[in-house]
LUMPA-102716 format. One record per residue (C-alpha): residue number from 0; x, z, y. Coordinates in pm, 1 decimal, m for minus. Layout:
BEGIN
+-----+----------+----------+----------+
:   n :        X :        Z :        Y :
+-----+----------+----------+----------+
: NUM :        X :        Z :        Y :
...
+-----+----------+----------+----------+
//
This chain:
BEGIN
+-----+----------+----------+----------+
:   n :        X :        Z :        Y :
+-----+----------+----------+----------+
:   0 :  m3448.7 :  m5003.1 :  m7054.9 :
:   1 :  m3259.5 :  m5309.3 :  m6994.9 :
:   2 :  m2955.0 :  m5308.3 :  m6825.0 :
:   3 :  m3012.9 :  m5514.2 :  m6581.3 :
:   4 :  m3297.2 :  m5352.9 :  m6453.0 :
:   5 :  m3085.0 :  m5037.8 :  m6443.7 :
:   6 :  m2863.4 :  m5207.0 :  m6202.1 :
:   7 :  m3115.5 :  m5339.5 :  m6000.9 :
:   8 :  m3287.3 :  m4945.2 :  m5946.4 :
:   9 :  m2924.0 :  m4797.4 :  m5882.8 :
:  10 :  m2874.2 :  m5083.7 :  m5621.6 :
:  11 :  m3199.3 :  m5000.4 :  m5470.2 :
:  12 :  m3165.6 :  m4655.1 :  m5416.4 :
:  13 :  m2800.7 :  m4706.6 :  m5249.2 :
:  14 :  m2946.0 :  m4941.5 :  m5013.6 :
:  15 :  m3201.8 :  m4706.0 :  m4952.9 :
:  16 :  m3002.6 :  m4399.6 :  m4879.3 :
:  17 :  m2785.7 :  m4612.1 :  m4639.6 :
:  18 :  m3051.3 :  m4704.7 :  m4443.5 :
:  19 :  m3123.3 :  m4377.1 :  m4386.4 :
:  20 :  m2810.8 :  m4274.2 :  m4291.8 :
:  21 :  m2799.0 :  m4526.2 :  m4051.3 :
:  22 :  m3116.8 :  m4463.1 :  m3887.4 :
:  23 :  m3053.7 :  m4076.9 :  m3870.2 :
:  24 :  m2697.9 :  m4168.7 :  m3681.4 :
:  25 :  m2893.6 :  m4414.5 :  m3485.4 :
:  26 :  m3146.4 :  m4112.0 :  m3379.9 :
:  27 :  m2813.0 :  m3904.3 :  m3266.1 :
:  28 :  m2655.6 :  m4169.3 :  m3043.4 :
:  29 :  m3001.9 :  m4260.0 :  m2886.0 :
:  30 :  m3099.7 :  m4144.9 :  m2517.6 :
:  31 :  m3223.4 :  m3793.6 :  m2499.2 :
:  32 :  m3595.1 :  m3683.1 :  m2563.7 :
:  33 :  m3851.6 :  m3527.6 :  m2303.9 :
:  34 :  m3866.7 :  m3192.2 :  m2458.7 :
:  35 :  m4212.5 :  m3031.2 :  m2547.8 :
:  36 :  m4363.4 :  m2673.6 :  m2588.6 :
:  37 :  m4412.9 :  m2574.4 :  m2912.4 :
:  38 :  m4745.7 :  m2486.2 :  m3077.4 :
:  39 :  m4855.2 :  m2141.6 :  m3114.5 :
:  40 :  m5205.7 :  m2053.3 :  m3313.8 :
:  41 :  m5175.1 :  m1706.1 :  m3322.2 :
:  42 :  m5085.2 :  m1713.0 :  m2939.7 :
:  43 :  m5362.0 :  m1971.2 :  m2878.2 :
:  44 :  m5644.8 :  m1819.3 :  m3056.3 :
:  45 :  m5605.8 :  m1458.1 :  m2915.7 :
:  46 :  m5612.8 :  m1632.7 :  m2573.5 :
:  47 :  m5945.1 :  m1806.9 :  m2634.6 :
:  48 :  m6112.1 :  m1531.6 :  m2808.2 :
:  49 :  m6413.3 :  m1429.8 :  m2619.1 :
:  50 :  m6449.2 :  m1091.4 :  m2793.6 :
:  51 :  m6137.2 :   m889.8 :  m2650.3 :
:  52 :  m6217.6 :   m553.0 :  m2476.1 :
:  53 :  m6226.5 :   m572.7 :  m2089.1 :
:  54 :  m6018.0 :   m312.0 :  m1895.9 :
:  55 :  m6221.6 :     m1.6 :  m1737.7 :
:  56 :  m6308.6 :      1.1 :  m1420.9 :
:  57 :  m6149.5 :    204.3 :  m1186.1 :
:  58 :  m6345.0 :    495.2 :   m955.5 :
:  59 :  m6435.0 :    369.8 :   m655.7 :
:  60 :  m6244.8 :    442.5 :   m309.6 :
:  61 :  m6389.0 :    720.5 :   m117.0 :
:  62 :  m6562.6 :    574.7 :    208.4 :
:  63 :  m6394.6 :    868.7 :    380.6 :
:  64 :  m6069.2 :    927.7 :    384.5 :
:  65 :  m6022.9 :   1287.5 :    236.2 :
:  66 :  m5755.3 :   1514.4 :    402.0 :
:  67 :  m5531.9 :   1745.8 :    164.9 :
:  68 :  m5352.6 :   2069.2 :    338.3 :
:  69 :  m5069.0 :   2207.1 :    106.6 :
:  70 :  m5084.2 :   2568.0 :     53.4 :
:  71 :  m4813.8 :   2735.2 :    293.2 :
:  72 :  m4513.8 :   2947.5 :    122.4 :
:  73 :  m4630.9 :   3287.5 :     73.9 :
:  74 :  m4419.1 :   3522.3 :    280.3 :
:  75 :  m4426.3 :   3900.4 :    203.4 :
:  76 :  m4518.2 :   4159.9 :    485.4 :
:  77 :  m4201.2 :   4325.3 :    374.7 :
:  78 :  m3992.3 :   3989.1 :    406.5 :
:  79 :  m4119.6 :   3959.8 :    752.6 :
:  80 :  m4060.9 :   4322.0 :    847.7 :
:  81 :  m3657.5 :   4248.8 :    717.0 :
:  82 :  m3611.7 :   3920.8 :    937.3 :
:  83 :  m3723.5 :   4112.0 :   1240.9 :
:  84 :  m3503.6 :   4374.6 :   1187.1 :
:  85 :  m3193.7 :   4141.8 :   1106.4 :
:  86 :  m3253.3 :   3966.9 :   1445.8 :
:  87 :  m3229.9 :   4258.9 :   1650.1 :
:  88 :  m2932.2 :   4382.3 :   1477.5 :
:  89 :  m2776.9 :   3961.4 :   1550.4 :
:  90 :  m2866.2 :   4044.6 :   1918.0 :
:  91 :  m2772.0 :   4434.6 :   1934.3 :
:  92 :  m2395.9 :   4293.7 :   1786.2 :
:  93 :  m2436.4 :   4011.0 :   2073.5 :
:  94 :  m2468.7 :   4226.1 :   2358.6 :
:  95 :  m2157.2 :   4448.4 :   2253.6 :
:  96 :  m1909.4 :   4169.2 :   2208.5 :
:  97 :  m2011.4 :   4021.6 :   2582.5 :
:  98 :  m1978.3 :   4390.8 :   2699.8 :
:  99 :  m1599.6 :   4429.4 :   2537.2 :
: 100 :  m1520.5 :   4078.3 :   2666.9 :
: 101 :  m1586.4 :   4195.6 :   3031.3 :
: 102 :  m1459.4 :   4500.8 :   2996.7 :
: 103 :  m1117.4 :   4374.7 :   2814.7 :
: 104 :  m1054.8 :   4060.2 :   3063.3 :
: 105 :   m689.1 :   3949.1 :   3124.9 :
: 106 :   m572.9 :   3849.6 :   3430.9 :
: 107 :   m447.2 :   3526.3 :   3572.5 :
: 108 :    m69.7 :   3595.1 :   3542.3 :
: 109 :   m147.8 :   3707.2 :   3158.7 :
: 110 :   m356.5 :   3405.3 :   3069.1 :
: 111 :    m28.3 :   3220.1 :   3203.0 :
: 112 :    228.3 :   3352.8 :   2982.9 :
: 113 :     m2.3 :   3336.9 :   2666.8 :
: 114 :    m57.8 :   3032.7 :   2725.4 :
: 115 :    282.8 :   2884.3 :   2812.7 :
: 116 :    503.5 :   2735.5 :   2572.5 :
: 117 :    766.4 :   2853.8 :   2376.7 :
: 118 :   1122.9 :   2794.2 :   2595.3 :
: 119 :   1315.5 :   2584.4 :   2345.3 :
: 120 :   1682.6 :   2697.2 :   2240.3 :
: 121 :   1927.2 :   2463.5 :   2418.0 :
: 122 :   2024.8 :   2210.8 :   2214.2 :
: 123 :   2379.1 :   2223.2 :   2068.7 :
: 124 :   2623.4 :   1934.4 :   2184.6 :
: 125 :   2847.3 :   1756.8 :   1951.2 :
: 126 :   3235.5 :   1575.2 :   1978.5 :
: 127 :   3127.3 :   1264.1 :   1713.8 :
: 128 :   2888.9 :   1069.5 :   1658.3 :
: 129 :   2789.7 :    910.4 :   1302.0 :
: 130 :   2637.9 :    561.4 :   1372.8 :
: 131 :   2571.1 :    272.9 :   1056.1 :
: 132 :   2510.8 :    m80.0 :   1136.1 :
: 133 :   2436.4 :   m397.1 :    958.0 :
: 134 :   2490.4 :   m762.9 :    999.9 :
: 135 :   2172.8 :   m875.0 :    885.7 :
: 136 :   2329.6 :  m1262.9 :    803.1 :
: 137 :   2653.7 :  m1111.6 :    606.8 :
: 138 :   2468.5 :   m767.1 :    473.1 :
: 139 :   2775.8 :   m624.5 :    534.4 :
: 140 :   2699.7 :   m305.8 :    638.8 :
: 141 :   2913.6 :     42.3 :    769.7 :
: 142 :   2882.9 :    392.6 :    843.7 :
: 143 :   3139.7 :    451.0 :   1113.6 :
: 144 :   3258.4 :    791.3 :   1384.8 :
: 145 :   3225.5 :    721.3 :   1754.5 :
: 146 :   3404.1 :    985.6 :   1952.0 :
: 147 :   3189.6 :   1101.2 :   2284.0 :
: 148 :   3369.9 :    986.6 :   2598.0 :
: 149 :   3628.8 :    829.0 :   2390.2 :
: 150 :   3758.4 :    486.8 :   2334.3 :
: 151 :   3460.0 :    192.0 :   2205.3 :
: 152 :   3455.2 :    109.2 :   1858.5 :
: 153 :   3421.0 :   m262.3 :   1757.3 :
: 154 :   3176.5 :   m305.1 :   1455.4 :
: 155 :   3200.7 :   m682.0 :   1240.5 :
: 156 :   3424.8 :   m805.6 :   1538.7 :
: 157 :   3101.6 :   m878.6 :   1771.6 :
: 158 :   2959.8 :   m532.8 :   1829.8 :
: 159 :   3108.9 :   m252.4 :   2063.8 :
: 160 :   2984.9 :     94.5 :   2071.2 :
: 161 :   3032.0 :    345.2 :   2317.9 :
: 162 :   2916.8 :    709.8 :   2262.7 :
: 163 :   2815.5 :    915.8 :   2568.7 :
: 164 :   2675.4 :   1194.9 :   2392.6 :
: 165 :   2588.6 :   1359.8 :   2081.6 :
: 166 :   2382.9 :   1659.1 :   2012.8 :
: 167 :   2176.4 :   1847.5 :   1770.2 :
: 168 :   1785.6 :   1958.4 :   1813.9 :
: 169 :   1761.0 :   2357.7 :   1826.4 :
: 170 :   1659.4 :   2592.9 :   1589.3 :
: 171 :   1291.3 :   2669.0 :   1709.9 :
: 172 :   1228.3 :   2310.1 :   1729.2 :
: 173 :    979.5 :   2167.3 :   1493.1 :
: 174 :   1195.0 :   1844.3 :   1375.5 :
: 175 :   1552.1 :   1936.4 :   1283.4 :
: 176 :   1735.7 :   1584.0 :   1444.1 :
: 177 :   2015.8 :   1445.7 :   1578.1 :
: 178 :   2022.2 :   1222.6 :   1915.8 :
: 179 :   2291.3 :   1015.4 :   2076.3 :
: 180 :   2378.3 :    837.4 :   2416.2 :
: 181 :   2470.6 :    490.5 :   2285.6 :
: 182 :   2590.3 :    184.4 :   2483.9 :
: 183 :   2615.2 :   m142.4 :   2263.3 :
: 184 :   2769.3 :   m449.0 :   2382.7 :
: 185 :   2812.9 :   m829.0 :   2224.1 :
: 186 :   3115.8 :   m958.1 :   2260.6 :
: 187 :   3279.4 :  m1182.1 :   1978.2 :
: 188 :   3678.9 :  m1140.1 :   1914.3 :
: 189 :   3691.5 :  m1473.7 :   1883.7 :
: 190 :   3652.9 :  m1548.1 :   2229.0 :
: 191 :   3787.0 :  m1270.3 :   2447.8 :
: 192 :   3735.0 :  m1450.1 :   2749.9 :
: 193 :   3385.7 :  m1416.6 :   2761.0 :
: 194 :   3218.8 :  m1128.8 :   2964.8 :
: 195 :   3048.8 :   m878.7 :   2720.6 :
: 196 :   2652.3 :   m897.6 :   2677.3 :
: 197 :   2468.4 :   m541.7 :   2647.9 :
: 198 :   2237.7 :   m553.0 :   2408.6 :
: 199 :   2120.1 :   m157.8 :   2448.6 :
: 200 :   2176.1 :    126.5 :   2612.0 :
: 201 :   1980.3 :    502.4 :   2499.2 :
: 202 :   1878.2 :    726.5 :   2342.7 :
: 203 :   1865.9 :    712.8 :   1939.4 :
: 204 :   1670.8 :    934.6 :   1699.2 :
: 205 :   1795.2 :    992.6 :   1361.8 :
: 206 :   1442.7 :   1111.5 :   1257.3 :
: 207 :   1304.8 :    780.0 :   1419.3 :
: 208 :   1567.6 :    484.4 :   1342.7 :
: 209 :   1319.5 :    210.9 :   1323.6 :
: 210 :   1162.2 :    265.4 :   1672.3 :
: 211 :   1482.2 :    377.7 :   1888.8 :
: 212 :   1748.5 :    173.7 :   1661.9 :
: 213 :   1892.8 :   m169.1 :   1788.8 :
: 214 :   1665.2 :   m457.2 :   1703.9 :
: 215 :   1875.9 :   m731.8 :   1720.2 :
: 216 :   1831.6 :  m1091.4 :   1546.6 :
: 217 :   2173.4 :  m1041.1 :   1352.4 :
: 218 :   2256.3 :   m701.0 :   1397.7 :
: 219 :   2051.1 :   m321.3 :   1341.8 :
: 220 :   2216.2 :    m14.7 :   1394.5 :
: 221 :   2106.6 :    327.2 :   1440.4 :
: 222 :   2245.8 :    715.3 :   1461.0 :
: 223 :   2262.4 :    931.5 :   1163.5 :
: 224 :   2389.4 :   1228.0 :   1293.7 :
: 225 :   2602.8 :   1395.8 :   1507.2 :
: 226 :   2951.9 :   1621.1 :   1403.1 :
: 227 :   3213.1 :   1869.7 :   1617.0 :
+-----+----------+----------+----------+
//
């Protein structure tokens, strides 16, 4: 073949297969198609077959409504015969307990006393008490002894604390604790001339220090226990 005419096929089919390139890229950046449902034969042909097998027909609905009655549970005579028996015996044991009951009543005065609660120990009283307080600003914080009926003590030079009693709970008492008599004044060091502010005066719980402790913007302090 001549040579020239090889170059001429060869150039052909490049143009050719560019084309086609282009045209497929072209299809991919074009606007989106209206999609279609695909063809099904099979599906089509079964559907338009005359020939398929109708479904039976049902029995028809009675024009009166029929009414069933299950059978009842079959109860021997024997069975019966036992349930009697174990009610009498229910009511036999009935009447006896209301007869011992009014026979055994208590009186008034007895009910009383039965009834009455338990007369606690006294409690025991104590000399000290053990109080900690924070400043919430600083966290500085101390456990410190306040003597009962002695002189105040002076917590973070703003707080004074005066003790007017201490004591222990008692040994029949359900919640072993310690409670103190507390007075707590504000009154900074740094200005002695100012009259004191109380800022509480109670009773405090050790078992209970964040209900009857000193709520205070800067300061809390509560009782921990109590010491001869």
């Amino acid at each position: 073949m001549n040579p020239v005419r090889w170059l001429l096929t060869g150039a052909a089919a490049v143009v050719l297969a560019t084309s086609g390139a282009v045209v497929a890229g072209g299809r991919q950046d074009g606007p989106p198609q209206d999609a279609r449902p695909a063809s099904d034969p099979i599906g089509d042909a079964l559907r338009n077959d005359p020939g398929q097998e109708a479904a039976p027909a049902g029995d028809p609905a009675p024009a009166v409504p029929i009414a069933i009655t299950p059978p009842g549970p079959a109860v021997e005579p024997t069975q019966l015969a036992a349930d009697a028996a174990s009610a009498e015996d229910d009511q036999d044991a009935a009447a006896e307990d209301e007869a011992k009951d009014d026979e055994g009543l208590e009186s008034d005065e007895d009910k009383a006393k039965r009834m009455a609660p338990e007369t606690p120990t006294p409690r025991q009283r104590r000399r000290v008490a053990i109080v900690e307080a924070i400043d919430k600003i600083t966290a500085e914080s101390m456990r410190f002894e306040v003597e009962v009926g002695g002189p105040p003590v002076r917590f973070n030079n703003n707080l004074i604390f005066t003790a007017r009693a201490c004591e222990v709970s008692a040994d029949n008492e359900l919640v072993n604790d310690a409670i103190a008599y507390l007075d707590i004044t504000l009154q900074p060091r740094a200005t002695p001339a100012a009259a004191p502010r109380q800022i509480f005066r109670g009773w405090m719980f050790s078992s209970t220090p964040a209900i009857s402790g000193l709520q205070h913007p800067i300061y809390d302090a509560w009782i921990v226990g109590c010491k001869a």
